[in-house]
C-alpha positions in Angstrom: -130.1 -70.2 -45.6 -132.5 -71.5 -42.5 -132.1 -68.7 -40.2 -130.7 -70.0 -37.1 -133.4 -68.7 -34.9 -135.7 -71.6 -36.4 -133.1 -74.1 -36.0 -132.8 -72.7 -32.5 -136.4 -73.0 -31.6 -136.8 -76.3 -33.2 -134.2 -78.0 -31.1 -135.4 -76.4 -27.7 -138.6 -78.3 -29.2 -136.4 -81.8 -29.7 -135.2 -81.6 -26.0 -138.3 -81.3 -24.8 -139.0 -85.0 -25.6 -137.2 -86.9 -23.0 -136.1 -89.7 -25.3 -134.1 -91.7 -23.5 -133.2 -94.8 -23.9 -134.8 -96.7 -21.6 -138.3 -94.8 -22.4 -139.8 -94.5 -26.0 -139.2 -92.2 -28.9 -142.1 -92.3 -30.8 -143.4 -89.2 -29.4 -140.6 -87.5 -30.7 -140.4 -89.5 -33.9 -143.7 -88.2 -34.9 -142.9 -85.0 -34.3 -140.1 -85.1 -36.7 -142.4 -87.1 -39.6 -144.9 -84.1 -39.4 -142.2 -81.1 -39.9 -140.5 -83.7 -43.0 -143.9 -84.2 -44.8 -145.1 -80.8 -44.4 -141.9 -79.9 -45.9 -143.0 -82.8 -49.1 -140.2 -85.6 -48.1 -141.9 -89.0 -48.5 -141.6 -91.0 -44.7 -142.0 -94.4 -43.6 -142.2 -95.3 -39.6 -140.5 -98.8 -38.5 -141.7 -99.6 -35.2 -139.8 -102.4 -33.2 -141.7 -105.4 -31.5 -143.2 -103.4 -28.8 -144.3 -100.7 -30.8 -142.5 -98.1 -28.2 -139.3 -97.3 -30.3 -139.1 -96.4 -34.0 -137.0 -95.2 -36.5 -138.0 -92.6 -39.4 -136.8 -93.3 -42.8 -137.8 -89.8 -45.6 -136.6 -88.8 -48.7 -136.9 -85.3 -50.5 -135.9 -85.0 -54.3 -136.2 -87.3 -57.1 -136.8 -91.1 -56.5 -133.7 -92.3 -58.1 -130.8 -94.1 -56.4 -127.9 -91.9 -55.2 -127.7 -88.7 -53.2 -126.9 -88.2 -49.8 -128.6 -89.9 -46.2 -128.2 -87.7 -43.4 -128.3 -89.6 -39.8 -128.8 -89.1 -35.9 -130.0 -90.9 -33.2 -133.2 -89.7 -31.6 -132.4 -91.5 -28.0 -130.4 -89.9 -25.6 -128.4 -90.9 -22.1 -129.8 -90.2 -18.5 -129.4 -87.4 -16.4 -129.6 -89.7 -12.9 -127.9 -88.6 -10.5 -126.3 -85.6 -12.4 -126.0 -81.8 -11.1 -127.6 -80.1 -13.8 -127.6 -76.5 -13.0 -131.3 -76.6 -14.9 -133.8 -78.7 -16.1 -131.8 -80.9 -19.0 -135.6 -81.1 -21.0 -135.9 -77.6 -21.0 -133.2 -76.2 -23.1 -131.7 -72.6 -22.0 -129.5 -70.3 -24.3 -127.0 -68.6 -22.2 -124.0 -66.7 -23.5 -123.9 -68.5 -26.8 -124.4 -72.0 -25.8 -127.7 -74.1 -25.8 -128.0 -76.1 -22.9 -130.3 -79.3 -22.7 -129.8 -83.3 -22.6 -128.9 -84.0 -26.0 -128.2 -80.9 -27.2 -124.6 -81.8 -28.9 -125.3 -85.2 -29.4 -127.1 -85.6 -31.4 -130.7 -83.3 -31.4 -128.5 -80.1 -32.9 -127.6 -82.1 -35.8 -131.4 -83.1 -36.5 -132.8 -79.9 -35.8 -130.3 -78.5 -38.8 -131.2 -81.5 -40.9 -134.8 -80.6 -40.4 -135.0 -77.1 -40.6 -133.5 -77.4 -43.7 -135.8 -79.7 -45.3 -138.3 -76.8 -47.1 -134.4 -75.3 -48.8 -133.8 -79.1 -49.9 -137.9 -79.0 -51.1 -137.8 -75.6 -52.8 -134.3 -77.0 -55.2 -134.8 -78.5 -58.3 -132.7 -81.5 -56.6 -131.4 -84.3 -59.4 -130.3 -86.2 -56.8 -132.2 -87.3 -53.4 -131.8 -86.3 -49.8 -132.5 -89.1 -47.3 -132.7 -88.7 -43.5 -132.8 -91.4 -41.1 -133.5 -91.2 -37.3 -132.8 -93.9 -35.4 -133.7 -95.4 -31.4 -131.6 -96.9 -29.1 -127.7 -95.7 -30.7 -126.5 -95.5 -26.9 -127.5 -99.2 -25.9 -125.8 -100.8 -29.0 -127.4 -99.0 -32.3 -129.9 -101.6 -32.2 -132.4 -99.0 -34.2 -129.7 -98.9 -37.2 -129.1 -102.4 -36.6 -132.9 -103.3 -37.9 -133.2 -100.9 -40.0 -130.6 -101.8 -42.3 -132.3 -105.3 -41.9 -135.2 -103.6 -43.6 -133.3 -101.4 -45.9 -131.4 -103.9 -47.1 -131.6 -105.2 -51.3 -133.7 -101.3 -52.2 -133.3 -100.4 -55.6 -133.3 -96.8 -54.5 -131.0 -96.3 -51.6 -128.5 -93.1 -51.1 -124.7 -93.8 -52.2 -123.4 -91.2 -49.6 -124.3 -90.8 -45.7 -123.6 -87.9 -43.5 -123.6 -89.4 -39.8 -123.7 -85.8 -37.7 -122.7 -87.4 -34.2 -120.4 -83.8 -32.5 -117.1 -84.0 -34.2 -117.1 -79.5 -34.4 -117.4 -80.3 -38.2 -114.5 -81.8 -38.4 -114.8 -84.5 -41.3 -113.9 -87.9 -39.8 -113.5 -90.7 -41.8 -113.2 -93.8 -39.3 -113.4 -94.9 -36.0 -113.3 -98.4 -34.3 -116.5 -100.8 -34.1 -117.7 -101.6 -30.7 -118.6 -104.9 -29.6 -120.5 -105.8 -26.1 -121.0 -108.8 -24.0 -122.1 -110.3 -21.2 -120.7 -114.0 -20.4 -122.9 -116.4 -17.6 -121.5 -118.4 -15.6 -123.6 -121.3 -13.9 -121.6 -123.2 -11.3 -123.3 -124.9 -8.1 -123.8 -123.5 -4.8 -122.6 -124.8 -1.6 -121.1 -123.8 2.2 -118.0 -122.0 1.8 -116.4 -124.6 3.9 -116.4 -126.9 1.3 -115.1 -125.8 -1.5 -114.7 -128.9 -3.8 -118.2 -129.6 -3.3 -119.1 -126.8 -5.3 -118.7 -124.7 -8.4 -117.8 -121.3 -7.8 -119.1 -119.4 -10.5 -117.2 -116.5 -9.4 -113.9 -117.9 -9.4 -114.2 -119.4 -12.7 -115.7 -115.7 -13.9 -112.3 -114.1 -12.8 -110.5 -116.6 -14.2 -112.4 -115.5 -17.7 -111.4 -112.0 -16.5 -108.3 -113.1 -16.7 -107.9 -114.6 -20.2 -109.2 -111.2 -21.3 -106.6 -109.4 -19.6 -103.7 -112.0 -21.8 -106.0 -111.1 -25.3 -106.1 -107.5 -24.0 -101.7 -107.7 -24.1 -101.9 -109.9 -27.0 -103.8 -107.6 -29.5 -100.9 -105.0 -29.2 -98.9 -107.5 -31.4 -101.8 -107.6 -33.9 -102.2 -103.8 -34.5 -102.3 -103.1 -38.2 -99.4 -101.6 -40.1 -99.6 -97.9 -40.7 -103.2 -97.7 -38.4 -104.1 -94.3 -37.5 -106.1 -95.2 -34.5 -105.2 -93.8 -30.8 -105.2 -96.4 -29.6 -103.7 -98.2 -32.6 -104.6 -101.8 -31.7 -107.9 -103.2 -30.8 -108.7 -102.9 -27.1 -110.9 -105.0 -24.3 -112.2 -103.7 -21.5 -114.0 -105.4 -18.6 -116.9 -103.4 -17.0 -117.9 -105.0 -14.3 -117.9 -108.8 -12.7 -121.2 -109.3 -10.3 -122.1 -112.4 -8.6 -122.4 -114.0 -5.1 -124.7 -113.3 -2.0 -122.0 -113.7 0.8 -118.6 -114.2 2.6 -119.1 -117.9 3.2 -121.2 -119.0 0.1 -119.7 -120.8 -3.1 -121.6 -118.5 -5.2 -123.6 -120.5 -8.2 -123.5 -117.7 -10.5 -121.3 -114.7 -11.7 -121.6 -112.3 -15.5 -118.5 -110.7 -16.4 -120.0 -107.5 -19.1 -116.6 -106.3 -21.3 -116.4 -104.7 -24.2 -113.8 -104.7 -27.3 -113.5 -101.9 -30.1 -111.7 -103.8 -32.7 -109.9 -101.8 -35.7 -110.2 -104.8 -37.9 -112.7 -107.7 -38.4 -110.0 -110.6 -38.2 -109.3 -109.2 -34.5 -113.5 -109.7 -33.1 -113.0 -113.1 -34.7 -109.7 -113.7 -32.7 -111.0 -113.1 -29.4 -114.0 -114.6 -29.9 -112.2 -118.0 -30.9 -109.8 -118.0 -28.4 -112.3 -117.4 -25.4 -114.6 -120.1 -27.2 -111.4 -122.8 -27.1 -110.8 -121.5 -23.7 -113.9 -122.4 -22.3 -114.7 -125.4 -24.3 -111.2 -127.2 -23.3 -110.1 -125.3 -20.1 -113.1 -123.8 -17.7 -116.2 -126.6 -18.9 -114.3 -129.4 -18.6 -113.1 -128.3 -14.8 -117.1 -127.4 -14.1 -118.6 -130.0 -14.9 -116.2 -132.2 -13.4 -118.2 -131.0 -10.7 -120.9 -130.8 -11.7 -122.4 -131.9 -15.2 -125.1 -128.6 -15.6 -122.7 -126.0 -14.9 -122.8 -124.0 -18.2 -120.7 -120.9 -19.6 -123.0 -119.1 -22.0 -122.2 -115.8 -23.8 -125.1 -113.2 -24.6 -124.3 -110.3 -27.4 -125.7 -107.3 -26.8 -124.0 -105.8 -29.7 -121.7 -106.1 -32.7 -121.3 -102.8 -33.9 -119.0 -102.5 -36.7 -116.6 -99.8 -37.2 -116.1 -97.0 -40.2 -113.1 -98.5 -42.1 -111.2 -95.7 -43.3 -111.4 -95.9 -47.6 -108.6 -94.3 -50.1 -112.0 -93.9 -52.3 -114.4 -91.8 -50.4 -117.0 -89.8 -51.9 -118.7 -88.6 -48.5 -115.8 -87.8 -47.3 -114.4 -85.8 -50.6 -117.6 -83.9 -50.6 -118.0 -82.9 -47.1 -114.7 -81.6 -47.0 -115.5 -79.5 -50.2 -118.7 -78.4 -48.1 -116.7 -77.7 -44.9 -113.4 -76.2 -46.1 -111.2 -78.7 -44.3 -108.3 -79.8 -45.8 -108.0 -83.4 -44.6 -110.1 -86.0 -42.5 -109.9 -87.8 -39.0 -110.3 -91.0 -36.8 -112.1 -90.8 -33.8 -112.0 -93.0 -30.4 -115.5 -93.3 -29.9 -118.5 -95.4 -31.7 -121.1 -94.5 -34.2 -124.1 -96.0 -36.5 -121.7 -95.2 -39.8 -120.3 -98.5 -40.1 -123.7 -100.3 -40.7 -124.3 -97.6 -43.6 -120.7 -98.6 -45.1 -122.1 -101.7 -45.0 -124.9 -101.1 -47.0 -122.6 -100.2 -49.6 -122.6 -96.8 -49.1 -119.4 -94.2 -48.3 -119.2 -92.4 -45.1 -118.6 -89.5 -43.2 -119.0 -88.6 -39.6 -119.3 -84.9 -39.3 -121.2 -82.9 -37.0 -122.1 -79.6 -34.6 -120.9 -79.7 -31.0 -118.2 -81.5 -28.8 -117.9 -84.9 -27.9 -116.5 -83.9 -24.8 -119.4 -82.1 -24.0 -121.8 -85.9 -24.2 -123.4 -87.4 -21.7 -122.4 -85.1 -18.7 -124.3 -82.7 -16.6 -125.2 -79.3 -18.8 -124.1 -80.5 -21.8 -124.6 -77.9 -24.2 -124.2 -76.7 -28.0 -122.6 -73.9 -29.2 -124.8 -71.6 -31.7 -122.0 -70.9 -33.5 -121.7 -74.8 -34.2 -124.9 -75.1 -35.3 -125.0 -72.3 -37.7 -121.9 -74.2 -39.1 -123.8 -77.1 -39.7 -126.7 -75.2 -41.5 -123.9 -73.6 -43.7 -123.0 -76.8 -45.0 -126.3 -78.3 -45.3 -126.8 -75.0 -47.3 -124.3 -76.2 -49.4 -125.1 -79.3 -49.6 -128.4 -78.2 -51.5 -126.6 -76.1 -54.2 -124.4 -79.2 -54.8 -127.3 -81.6 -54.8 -129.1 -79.4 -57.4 
């Protein structure tokens, strides 16, 4: 097996790329393509538009179809504004635990997936090991969102996928999608003594909030028999209505950004038509009563699917067979696996560390996590073999 010490070193190396989101991960990406191809895997680099975010695509083993695709996100959250009791880009080892932005989710996972790479080169693999690293997971997985663009119709793509977001190794086998928003409202500004003279954007944005409360109560009659969820219907949250300048303004514009994680399709479609006849037959017509160019206009920034839970599951079979456990999970919170099932391919989620631990101040990763996760990449190989 990798000794953990390399694996250790090598993600103290990972966190010292501050990758997050807002900045570029090329740096980093690179990095990563010169430890795979000195290990023999065959890389391609897809940049986005601006060239400042990319997502690394290798293979090691035999170019046929099949195998296993093992996946992280290379982008992290900020540290603004948190009390880190030391520098998050540095990463400290203290009493078992590795310290360092990122650390649990998801560097700890790459690093194993990495370090093993010369084990997966030195086997006599028949069938392939793929890694994928991805930008931008935390503002919407718009990295896996392309790449699967470009992935898309290969002859020679990987039929299982190992996602290692921090689950402690517990094999999870579905969680909800996530779907974001932000909905514009264009009204027409006036004095605040005279209200019928003007469209007040904000008004009509609460009144928006509002119909998304009445879907947020409705979807509880829609939850699917026998759905193993926590929550077990399909939820809506609003995250924050901004707009207006002052007390005694009708303010001309408002956004409302909200959020629902649906636990099946048929619900996303739902919403989505009943806020579309809502606003069409109800809101609009009120508006521009008023005024002919008020407009309501909804921008997507994402619409993440989720990991539908299969009774066929070969990822999940074999990870459990890697891991020992005895049975697979649901999870509350978002990942890129549903855009890999949707590439035709069966999913896990399964990897080192604690959510709990993500995207708070001196997050941190056990070692003793971490030498799971090489264990069952170690396995992983033999099996592959």
């Amino acid at each position: 097996m990798t000794d953990l010490p390399t694996t250790t070193a090598l993600l103290a190396e990972l966190i010292g790329f501050p990758t997050v989101s807002t900045d570029s991960n090329v740096a980093l990406i690179n990095h990563l393509a010169a430890r795979l191809e000195q290990a023999g895997a065959r890389v391609e680099i897809f940049h986005d538009a601006t060239g400042a975010k990319a997502n690394l695509w290798a293979r090691i083993g035999p170019d046929v179809a099949g195998g296993v695709l093992l996946s992280g996100h290379s982008d992290v959250v900020p540290v603004t504004d948190q009390a880190w009791s030391s520098d998050p880009f540095d990463m400290l080892e203290e009493e078992g635990r590795l310290y360092g932005r990122g650390t649990c989710d998801m560097k700890g996972f790459i690093a194993a997936a990495v370090a093993m790479a010369p084990l997966f080169a030195e086997r006599a693999l028949t069938r392939p090991v793929h890694f994928c690293f991805s930008y931008d997971e935390e503002t919407g997985c718009l990295g896996a969102q392309a790449l699967a663009d470009q992935l898309r119709g290969r002859a020679v793509m990987p039929s299982m996928a190992i996602v290692g977001e921090p689950t402690r190794m517990r094999v999870i086998e579905g969680h909800k999608g996530c779907y974001e928003y932000s909905t514009h409202f264009t009204g027409l500004e006036g004095h605040g003594s005279g209200p019928d003279q003007g469209v007040n954007a904000v008004e009509y944005a609460a009144r928006y909030v509002g119909r998304l409360l009445d879907l947020k109560d409705r979807l509880r009659a829609r939850v699917p028999e026998g759905s193993r969820f926590e929550p077990a219907w399909t939820t809506i949250n609003t995250g924050a209505l901004q707009g207006g300048v002052a007390r005694n303004v009708i303010p001309g514009r408002a956004r409302v950004d909200w959020e629902m994680r649906p636990v099946q399709k048929s619900d996303a479609e739902f919403v989505k038509a009943d806020l579309a006849g809502y606003c069409a037959h109800t809101l609009l017509p009120a508006m521009r009563a008023v005024h002919l160019e008020a407009g309501i206009e909804t921008e997507t920034i994402a619409e993440v699917d989720g990991l539908e839970p299969a009774s066929e599951n070969e990822a999940r079979d074999v990870a459990m067979e890697l891991t020992g456990a005895n049975g697979a999970g649901l999870v509350p919170f978002g990942t890129e696996a549903g855009l890999f099932q949707g590439l035709g391919m069966s999913v896990v989620v399964c990897g080192p560390g604690s959510i709990d631990q993500a995207h708070k101040p001196d997050e941190y990763l056990e070692v003793s996590q971490l030498g799971a996760c090489l264990d069952m990449l170690e396995r992983l190989s033999r099996k592959l073999t």
